[in-house]
C-alpha positions as CSV (number, residue, x, y, z in Angstrom):
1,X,79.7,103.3,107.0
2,X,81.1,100.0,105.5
3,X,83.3,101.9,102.6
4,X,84.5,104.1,105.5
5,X,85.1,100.5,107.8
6,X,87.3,99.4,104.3
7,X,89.2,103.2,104.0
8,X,90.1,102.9,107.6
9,X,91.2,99.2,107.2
10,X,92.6,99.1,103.8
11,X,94.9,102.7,105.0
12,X,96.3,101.1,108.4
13,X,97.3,97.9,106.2
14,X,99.4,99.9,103.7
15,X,100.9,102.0,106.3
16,X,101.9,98.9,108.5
17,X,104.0,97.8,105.0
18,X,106.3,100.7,105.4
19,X,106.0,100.4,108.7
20,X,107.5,96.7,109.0
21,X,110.3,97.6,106.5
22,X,111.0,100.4,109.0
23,X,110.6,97.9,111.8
24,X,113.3,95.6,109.8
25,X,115.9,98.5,109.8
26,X,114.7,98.9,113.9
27,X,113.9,102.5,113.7
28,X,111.9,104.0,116.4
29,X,108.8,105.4,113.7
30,X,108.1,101.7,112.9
31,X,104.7,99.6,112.6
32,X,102.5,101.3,114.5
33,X,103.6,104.7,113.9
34,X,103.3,104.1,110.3
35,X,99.8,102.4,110.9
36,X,98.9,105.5,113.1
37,X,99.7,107.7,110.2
38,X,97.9,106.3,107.3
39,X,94.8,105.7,109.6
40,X,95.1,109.0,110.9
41,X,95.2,110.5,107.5
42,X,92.6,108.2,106.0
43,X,89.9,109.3,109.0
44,X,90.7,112.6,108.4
45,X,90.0,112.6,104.6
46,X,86.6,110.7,104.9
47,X,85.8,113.7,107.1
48,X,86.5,116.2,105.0
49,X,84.8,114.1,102.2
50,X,81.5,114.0,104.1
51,X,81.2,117.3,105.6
52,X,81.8,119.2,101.9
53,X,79.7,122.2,101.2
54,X,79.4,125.4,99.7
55,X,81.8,127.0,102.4
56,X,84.1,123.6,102.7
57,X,86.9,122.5,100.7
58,X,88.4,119.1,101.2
59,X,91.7,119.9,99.6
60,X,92.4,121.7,102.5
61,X,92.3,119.4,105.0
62,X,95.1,117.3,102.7
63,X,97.0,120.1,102.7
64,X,96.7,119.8,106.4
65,X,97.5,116.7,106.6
66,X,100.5,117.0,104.4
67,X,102.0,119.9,106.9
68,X,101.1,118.2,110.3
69,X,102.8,114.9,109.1
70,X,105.8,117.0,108.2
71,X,105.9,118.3,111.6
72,X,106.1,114.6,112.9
73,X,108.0,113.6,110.4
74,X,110.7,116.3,111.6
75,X,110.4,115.1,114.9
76,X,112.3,111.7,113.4
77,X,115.0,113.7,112.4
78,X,118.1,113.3,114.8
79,X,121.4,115.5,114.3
80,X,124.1,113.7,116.2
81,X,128.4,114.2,115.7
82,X,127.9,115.7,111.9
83,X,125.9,112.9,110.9
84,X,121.9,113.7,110.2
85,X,119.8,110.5,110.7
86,X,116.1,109.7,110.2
87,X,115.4,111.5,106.8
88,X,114.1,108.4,105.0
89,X,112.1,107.2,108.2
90,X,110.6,110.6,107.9
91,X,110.0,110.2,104.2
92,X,108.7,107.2,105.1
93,X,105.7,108.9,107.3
94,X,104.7,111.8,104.6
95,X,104.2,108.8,102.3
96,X,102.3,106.7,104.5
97,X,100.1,110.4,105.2
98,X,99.9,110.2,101.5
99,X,98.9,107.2,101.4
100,X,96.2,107.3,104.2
101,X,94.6,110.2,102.5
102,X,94.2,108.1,99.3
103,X,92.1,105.6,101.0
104,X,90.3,108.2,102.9
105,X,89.3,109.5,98.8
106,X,88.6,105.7,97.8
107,X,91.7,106.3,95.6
108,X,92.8,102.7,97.0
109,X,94.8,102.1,93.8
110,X,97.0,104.8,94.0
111,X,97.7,103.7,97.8
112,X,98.4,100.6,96.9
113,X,100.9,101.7,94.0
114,X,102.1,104.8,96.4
115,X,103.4,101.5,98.8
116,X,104.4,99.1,96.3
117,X,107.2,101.6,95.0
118,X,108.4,102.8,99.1
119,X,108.6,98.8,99.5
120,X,110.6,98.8,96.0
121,X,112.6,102.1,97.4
122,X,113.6,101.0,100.9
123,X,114.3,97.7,100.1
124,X,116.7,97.1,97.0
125,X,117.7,100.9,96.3
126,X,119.7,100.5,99.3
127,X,121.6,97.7,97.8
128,X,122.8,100.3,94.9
129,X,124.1,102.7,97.0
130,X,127.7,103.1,98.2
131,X,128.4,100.6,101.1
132,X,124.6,99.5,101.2
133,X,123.3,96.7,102.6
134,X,120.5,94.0,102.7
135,X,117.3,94.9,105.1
136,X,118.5,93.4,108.2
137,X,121.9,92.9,106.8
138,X,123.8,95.4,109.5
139,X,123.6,98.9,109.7
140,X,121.3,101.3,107.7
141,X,122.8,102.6,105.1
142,X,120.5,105.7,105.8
143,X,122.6,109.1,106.2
């Protein structure tokens, strides 16, 4: 139960990472959304982890995971005068799914790489792009 304890723990942590940057930018899929995700995802995986057997296959229930966090991440998506908003946001949550899954395997490392490179994406790529800003700096430069 205690490596389960640390999944559980360890997932809600990296998802509340994204989830502040998001919270920076003041999208509506922020901190706990992002926390909700990854721990979701995580107790999900440990599931399918323990209940293996002849007839059970835990790559299935990623793959679940994978398609039910696009539905939600769809659901981020607004469409408003020409202009489509939410996209990285929604990005955002299949990573942190991701990323909840790998602590659910006790891949930790490749959750904690899977963040460090979101944080690295939605915080100075911005910067590059055409009339981009600074986290907090104004407006998003999110399409």
């Amino acid at each position: 139960m205690s490596e389960a304890l640390v999944a559980l723990v360890t997932a809600a942590a990296l998802g509340g990472i994204i989830g502040w940057e998001r919270e920076t930018w003041q999208k509506p899929a922020g901190l706990r959304t992002h926390m909700m995700v990854a721990l979701g995802a995580a107790a999900f995986t440990l599931l399918a982890m323990r209940t293996v057997g002849e007839s059970s296959d835990p790559g299935r229930i990623v793959v679940g995971i994978a398609t039910g966090i696009g539905f939600l991440g769809a659901g981020t998506i607004i469409q408003a005068r020409g202009e489509v908003r939410g996209i990285t946001t929604a990005a955002g949550i299949w990573v942190v799914g991701a990323v909840g899954a790998c602590c659910g395997a006790g891949e930790f490392g490749i959750g904690v790489v899977a963040v460090a490179l979101s944080v690295v994406i939605l915080t100075l790529l911005p910067r590059l792009e055409p009339g981009g800003k600074a986290p907090g700096a104004g407006k998003d430069p999110e399409p």
